[in-house]
DOKE-262941 format. One line per field, with one value per atom (N, C-alpha, C): residue number from 1; x negated, y, z negated. Coordinates in steps of 0.1 Angstrom, whole numbers. Each point is the difference from the previous one (the first is absolute). Layout:
BEGIN
n (NUM|...) $
px (X|...) $
py (Y|...) $
pz (Z|...) $
This chain:
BEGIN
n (1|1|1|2|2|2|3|3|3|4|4|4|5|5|5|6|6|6|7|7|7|8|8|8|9|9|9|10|10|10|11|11|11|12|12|12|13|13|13|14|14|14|15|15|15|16|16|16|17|17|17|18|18|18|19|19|19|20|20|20|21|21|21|22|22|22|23|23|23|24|24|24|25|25|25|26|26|26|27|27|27|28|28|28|29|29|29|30|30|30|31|31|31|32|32|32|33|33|33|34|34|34|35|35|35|36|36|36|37|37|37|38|38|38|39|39|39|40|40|40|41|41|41|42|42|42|43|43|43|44|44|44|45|45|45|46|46|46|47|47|47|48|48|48|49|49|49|50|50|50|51|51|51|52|52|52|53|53|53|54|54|54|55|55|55|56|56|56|57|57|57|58|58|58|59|59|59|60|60|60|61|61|61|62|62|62|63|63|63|64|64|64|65|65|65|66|66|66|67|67|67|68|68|68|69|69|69|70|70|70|71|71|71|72|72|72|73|73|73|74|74|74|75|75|75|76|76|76|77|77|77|78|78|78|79|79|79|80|80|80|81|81|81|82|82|82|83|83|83|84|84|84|85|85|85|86|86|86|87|87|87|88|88|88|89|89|89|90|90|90|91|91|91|92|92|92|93|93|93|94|94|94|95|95|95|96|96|96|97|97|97|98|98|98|99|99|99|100|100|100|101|101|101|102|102|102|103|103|103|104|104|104|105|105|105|106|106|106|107|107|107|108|108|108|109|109|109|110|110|110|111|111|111|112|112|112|113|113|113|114|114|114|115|115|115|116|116|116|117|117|117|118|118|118|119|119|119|120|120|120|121|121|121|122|122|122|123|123|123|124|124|124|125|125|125|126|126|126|127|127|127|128|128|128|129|129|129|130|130|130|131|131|131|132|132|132|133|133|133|134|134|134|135|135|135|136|136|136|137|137|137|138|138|138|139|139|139|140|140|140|141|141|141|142|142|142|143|143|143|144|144|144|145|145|145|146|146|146|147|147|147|148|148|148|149|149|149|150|150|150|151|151|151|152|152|152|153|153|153|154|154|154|155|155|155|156|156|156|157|157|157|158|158|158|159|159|159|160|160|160|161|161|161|162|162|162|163|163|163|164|164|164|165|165|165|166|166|166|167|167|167|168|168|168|169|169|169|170|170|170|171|171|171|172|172|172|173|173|173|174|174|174|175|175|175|176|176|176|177|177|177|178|178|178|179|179|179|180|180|180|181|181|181|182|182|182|183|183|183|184|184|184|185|185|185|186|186|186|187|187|187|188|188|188|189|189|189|190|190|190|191|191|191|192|192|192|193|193|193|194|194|194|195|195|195|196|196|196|197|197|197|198|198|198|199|199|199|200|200|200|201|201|201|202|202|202|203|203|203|204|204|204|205|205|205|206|206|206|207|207|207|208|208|208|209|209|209|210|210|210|211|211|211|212|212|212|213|213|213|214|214|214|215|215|215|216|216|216|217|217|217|218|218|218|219|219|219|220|220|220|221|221|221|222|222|222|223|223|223|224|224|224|225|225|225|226|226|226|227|227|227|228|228|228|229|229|229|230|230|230|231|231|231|232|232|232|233|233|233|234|234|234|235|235|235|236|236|236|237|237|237|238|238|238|239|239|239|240|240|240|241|241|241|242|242|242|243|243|243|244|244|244|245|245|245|246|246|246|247|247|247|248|248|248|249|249|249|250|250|250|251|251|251|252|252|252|253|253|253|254|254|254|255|255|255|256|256|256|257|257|257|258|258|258|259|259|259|260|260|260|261|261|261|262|262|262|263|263|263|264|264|264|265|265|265|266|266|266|267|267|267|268|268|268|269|269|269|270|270|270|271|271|271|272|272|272|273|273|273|274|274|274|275|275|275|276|276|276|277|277|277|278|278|278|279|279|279|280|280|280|281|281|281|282|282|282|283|283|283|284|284|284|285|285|285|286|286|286|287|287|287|288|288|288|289|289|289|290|290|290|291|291|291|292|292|292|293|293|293|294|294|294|295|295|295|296|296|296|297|297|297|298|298|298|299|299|299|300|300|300|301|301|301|302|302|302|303|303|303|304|304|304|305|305|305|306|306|306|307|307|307|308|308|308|309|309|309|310|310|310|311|311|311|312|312|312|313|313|313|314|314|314|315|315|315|316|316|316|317|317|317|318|318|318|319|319|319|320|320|320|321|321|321|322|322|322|323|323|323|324|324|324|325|325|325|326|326|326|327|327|327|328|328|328) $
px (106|2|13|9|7|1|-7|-2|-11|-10|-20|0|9|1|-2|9|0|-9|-12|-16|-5|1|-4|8|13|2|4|-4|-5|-11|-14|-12|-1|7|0|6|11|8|-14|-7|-8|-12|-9|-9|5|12|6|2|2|3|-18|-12|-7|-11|4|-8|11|14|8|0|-2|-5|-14|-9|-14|7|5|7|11|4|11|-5|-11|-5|-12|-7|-9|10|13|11|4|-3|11|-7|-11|-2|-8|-2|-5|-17|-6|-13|1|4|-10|13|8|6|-11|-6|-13|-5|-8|-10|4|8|9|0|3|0|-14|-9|-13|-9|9|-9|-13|4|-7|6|5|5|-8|-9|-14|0|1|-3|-14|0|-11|-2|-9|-6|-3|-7|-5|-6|-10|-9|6|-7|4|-1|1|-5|8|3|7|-15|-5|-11|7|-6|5|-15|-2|-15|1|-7|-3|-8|5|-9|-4|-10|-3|-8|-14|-7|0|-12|-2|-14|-3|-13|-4|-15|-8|5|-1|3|-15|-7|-10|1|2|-2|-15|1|-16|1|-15|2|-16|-5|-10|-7|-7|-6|0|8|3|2|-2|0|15|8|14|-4|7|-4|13|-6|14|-6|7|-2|10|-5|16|3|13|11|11|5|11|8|13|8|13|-4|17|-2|14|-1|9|11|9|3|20|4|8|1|4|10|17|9|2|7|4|12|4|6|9|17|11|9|8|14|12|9|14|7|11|6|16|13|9|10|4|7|16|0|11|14|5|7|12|11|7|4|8|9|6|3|5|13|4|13|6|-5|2|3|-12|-3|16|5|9|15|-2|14|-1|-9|-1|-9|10|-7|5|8|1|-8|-6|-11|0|9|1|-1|6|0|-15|-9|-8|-11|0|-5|-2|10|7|-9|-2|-7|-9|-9|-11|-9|13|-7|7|5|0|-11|-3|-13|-13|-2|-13|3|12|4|-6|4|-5|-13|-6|-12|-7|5|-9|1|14|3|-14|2|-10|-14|-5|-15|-3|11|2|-2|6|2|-16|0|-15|-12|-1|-10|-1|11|-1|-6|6|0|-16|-5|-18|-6|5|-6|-5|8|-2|-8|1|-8|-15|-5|-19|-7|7|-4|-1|7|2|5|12|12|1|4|1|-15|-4|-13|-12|0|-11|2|15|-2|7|5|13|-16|6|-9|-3|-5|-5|5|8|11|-11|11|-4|-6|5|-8|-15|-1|-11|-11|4|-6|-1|10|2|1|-10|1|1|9|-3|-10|-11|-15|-5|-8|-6|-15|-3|-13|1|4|4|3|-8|9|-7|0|-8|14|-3|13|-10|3|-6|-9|-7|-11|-13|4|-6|3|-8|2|-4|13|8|-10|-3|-11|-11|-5|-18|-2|-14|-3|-7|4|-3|16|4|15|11|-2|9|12|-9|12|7|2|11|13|0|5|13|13|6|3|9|2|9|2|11|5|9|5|15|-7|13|4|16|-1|0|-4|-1|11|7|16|10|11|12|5|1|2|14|1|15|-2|12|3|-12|-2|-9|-14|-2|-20|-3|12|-3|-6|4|-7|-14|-2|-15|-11|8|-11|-5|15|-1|-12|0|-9|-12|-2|-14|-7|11|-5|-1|7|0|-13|-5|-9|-8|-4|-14|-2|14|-6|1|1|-2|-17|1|-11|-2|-1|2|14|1|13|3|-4|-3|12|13|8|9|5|13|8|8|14|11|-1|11|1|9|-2|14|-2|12|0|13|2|14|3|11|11|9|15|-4|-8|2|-12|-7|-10|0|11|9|7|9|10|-10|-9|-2|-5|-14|-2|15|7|19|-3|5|4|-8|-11|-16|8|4|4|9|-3|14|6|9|7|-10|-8|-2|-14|-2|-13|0|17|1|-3|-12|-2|-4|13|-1|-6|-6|-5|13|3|11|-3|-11|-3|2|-5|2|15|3|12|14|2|0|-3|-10|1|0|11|-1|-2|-12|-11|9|-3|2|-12|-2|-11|-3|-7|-1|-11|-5|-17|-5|-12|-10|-12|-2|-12|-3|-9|-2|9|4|7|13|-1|15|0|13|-2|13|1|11|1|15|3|0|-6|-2|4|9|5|13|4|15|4|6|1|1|-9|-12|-12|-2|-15|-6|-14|-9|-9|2|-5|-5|-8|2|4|9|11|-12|-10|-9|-13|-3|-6|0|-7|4|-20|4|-14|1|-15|-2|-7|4|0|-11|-9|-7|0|14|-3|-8|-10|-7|-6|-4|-10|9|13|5|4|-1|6|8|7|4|-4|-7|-9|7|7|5|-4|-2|-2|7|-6|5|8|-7|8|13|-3|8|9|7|4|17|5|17|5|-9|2|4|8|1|-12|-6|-13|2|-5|0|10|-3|9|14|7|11|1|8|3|12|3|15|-5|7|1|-4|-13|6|6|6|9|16|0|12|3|18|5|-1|-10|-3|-8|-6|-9|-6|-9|-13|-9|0|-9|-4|-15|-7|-4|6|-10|-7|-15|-11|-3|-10|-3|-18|-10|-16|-7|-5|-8|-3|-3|2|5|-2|-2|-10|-6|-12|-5|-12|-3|-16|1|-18|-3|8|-6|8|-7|11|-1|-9|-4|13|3|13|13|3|12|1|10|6|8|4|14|-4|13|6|8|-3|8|10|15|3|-2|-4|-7|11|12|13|5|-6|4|-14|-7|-14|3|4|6|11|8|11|-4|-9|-8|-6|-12|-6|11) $
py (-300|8|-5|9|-5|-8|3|-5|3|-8|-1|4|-4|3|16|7|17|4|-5|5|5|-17|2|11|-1|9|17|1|12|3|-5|0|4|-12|8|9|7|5|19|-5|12|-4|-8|-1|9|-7|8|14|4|16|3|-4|8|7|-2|7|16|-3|11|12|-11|10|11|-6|5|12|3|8|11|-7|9|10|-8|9|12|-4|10|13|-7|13|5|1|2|15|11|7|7|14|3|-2|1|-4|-14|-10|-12|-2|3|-5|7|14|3|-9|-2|-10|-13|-6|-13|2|14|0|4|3|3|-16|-11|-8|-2|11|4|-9|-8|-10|-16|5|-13|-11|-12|-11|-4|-3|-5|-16|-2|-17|-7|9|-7|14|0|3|9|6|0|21|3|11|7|12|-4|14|0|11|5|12|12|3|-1|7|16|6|14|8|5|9|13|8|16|3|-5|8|-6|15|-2|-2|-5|-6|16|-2|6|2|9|7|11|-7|6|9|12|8|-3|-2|-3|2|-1|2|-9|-1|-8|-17|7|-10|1|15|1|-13|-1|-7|0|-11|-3|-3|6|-1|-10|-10|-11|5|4|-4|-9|-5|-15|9|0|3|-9|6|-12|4|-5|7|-7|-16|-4|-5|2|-7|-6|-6|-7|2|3|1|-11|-7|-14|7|-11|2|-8|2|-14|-9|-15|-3|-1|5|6|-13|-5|-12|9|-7|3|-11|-1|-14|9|-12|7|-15|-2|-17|3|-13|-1|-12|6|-14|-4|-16|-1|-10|1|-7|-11|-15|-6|2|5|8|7|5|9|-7|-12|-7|-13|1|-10|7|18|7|3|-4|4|-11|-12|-14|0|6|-5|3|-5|3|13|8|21|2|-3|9|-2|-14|1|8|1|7|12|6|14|10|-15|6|0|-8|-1|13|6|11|11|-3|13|8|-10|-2|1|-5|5|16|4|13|9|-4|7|1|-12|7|4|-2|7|18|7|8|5|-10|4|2|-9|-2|14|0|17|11|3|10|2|-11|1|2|-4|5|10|5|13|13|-6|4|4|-10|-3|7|4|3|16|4|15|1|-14|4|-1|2|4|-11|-9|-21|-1|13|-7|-4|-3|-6|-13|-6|-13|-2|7|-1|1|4|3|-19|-2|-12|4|8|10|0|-4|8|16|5|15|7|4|8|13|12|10|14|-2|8|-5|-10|-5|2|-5|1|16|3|19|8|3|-1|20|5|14|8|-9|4|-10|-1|-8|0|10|-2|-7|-9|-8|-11|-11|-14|-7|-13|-11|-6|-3|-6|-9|-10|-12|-4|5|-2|12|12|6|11|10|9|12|10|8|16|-1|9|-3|-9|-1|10|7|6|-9|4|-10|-10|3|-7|6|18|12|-10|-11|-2|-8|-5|-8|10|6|14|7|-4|5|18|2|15|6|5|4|17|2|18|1|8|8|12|4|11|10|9|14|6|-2|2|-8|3|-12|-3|-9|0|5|7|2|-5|3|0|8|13|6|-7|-8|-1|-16|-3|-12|-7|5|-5|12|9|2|-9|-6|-7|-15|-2|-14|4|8|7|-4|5|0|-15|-6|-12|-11|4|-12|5|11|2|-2|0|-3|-17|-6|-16|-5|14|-4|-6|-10|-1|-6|11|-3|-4|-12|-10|-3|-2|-7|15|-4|6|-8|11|-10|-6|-12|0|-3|-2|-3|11|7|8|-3|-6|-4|10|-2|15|-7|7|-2|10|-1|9|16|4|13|6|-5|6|-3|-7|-8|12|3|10|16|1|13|1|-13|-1|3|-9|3|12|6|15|16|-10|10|0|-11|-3|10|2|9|-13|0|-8|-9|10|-7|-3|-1|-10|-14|-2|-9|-15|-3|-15|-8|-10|-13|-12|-8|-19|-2|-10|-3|-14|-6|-15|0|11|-3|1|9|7|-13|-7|-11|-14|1|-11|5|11|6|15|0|12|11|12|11|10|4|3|12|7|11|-1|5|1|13|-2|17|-1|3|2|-17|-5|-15|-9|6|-11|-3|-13|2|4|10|0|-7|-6|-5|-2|3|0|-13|-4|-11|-1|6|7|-7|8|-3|-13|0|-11|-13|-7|-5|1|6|6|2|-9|8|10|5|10|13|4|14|8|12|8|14|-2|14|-1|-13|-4|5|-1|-6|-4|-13|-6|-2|4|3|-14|-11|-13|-3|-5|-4|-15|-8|-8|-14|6|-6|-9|6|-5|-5|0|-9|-9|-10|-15|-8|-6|-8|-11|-7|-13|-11|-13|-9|-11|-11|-13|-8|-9|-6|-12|-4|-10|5|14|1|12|3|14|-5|2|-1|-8|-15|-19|-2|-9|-11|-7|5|-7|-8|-12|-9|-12|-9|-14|0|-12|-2|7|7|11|-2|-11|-3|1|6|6|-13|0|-9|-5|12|1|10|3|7|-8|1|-7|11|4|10|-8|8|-1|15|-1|17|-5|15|1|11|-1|16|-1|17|5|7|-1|5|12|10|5|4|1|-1|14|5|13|15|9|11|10|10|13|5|7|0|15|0|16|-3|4|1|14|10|12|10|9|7|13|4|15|4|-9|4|-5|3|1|13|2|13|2|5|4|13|7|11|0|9|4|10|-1|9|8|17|5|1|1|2|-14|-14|-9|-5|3|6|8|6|11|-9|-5|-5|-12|-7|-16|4|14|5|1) $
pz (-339|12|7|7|1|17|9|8|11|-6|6|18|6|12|3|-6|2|-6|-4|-4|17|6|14|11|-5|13|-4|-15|-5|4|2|2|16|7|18|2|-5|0|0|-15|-2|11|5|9|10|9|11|0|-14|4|-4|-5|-3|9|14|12|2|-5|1|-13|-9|-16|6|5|5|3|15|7|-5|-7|-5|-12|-11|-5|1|14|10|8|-2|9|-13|-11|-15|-2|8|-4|15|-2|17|1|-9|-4|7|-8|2|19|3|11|9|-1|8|3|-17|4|6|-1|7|14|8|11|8|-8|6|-5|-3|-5|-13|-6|-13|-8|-1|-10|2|1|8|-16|1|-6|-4|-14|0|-8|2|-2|-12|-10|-9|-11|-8|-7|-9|-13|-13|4|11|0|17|2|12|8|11|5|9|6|5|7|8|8|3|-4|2|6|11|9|-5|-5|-6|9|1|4|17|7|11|8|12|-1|11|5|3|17|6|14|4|12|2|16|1|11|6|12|1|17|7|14|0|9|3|-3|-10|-6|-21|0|-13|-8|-19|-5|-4|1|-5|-15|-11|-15|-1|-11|-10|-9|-12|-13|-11|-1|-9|-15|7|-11|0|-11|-5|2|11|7|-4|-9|0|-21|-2|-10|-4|-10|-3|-13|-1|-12|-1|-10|-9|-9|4|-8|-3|-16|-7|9|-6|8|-12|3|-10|6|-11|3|-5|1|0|1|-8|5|-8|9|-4|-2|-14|-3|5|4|11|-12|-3|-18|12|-1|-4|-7|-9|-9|3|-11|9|-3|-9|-5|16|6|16|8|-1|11|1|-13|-1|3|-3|3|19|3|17|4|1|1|14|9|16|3|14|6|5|4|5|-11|-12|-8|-12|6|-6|9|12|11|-4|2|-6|-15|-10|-14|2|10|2|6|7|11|-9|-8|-6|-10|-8|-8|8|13|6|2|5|6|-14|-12|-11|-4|7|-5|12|11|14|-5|-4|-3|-15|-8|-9|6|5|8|2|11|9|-10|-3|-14|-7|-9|-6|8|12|9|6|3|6|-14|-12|-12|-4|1|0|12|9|10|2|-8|-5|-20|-1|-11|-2|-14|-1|-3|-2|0|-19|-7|-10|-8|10|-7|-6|-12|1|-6|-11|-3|11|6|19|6|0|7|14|4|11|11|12|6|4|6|1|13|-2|8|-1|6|8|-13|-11|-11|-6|6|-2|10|13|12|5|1|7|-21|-6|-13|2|-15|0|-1|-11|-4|2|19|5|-5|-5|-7|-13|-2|-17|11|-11|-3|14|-2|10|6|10|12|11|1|7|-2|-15|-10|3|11|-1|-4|-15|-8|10|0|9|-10|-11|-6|1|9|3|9|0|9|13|10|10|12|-12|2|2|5|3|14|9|12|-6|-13|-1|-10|0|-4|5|-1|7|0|5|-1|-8|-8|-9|-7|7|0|-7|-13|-4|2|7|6|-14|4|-8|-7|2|-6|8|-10|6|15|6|19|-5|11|8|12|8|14|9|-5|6|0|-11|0|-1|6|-3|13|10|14|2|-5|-2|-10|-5|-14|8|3|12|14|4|11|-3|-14|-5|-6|-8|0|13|10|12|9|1|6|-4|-16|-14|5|3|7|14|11|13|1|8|4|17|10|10|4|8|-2|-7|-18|-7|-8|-4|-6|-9|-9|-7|11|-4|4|-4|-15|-11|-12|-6|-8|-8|-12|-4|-15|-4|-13|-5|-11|-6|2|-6|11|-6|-8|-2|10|5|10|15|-2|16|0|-8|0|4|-6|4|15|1|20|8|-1|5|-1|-10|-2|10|2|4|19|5|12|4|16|6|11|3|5|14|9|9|-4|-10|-5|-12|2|-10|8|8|2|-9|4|-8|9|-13|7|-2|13|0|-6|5|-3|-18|-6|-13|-8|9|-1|2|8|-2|-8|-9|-4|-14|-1|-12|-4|0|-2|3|-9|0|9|10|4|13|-4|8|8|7|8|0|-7|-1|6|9|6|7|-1|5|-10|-12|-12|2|-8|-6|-13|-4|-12|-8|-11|-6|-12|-3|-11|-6|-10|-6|-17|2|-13|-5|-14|0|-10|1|-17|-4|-8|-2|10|4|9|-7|0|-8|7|13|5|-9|0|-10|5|1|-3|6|-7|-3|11|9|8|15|10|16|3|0|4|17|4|16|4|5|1|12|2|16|-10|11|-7|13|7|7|-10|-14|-9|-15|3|-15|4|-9|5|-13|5|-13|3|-7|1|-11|13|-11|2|-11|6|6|10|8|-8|-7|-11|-9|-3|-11|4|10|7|1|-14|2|1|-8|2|-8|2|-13|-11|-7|-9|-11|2|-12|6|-8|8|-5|-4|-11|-13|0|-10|-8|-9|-5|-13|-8|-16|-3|-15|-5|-10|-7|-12|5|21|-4|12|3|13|10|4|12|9|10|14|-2|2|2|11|8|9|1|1|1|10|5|16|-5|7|-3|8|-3|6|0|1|2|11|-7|12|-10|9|-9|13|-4|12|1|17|-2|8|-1|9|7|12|4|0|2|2|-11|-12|-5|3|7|6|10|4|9|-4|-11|-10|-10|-2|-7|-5|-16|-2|-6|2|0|-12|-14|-8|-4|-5|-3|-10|-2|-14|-10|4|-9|-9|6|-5|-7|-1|-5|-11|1|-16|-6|5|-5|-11|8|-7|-8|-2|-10|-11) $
């Protein structure tokens, strides 16, 4: 090796930034920065299994006047979905060949922070990547993004270990509508109408509706000028983003996005979370890491959690039927 010291101040160097990896990769997409900002990015502790408590049913309300009898009858009003717990880790190499061509202390500084910057950029990327996918990437080791959770044919396939084709199990079901023929400008804010209302519930509404640039493009297109409100907050830290009705909506599109193109999912994300461990959320894992057959230094940041949902009745996406013919 060419000099045991720069193990150590490679290693602080990655600790110090890994409360800012956390952050930067919760802002790397408008989904999880939601949930970051509503505190949906809740930590967890321990166990081989991550729970979700679930509220369906409702209890007993007795109209009564005198001495009438008030009726209970015990039902089962909560229950819990269990997601796997998914890793991620991303190896941090350098050389001592590097280490020996950028031996001043800036300019070992310098390689240091360049190589975290690469993989904070990678972290970012791949997560937001997963975050729209069906958890089975990577052999079903990916966690379960939004094709999984907000699914096309919500009647198929088990999600938090509860099977979404039992009868009995219609509330964990999200909502899912392909329009009738291809959106334009014209029908595209009627189709939107109809799915944001299929998940009003009271106060209880979307407020995130993210899509990819070709169904961004038509909302735009649908707009007359003095209805084009924008979040500015999102709008700001990036985001492309319009406001429809109580939502934001945004384009989450565009290239390498794995957004789908042919999508616009209607988000209450009161009830998604990204659940990471407290131990393992963007750290440095594992102790002394020096090759021991090459003249390098490796370090992996870890990552531990999955994504999660308590309620899927008040989630939605919206299909295009033109990109629907196209994929057939």
């Amino acid at each position: 090796m060419a000099n045991s010291n720069y193990n150590d101040i490679f290693t602080s160097t990655l600790e110090n930034r890994s409360g800012q990896l956390a952050d930067v990769v919760s802002k790397s997409n408008a989904l999880l920065r939601r949930l970051q900002e509503k505190g949906h990015n809740r930590s967890i502790s321990g166990g081989s299994k991550i729970v979700e408590e679930l509220e369906y049913g409702q209890g007993d309300m007795t109209w009564y006047s005198g001495y009438d009898t008030i009726q209970y009858t015990p039902k089962d009003l909560f229950s819990a979905a269990e997601y796997s717990l998914k890793l991620c880790a991303v190896p941090v190499a350098i050389s001592g060949e590097d280490l020996l061509k950028n031996s001043g202390q800036f300019q070992m500084m310098d390689l240091f922070e360049k190589r975290i910057e690469n993989a904070v950029k990678t972290m970012s990327n791949k997560m937001s990547e997963a975050a729209y996918g069906d958890g089975t990437a990577s052999s079903g080791k990916a966690i379960g993004g939004l094709q999984l959770l907000v699914a096309d044919t919500p009647t198929t396939g088990t999600v938090g270990g509860i099977n979404r084709a039992t009868s009995g199990n219609e509330f964990w079901r999200n909502k899912s509508t392909t329009a009738d023929s291809a959106l334009t400008k014209d029908t595209i804010r009627p189709a939107m109408d109809k799915m944001y209302m299929s998940l009003t519930r009271g106060v209880d509404k979307p407020d995130l509706i993210v899509t990819g640039t070709d169904l961004y493009a038509l909302f735009e297109e649908s707009l007359v000028a003095q209805q084009r409100f924008a979040d500015n907050k999102l709008a700001d830290a990036g985001f492309e983003a319009l406001r429809y009705k109580g939502a934001d909506v945004v384009c989450d599109g565009g290239q390498g996005s794995a957004c789908p193109d042919n999508k616009m999912y209607f988000l209450n994300t009161n009830y998604l979370y990204l659940r990471s461990h407290q131990d393992r959320n963007m750290k440095v894992i594992g102790g002394e890491r020096l090759a021991v057959n090459q003249d390098a230094i490796y370090k992996i940041i870890g990552w531990a959690g999955n994504m999660t949902m308590s309620n899927a009745q008040l989630q939605g996406v919206l299909i295009d039927a033109a990109e629907e013919e196209n994929q057939g």
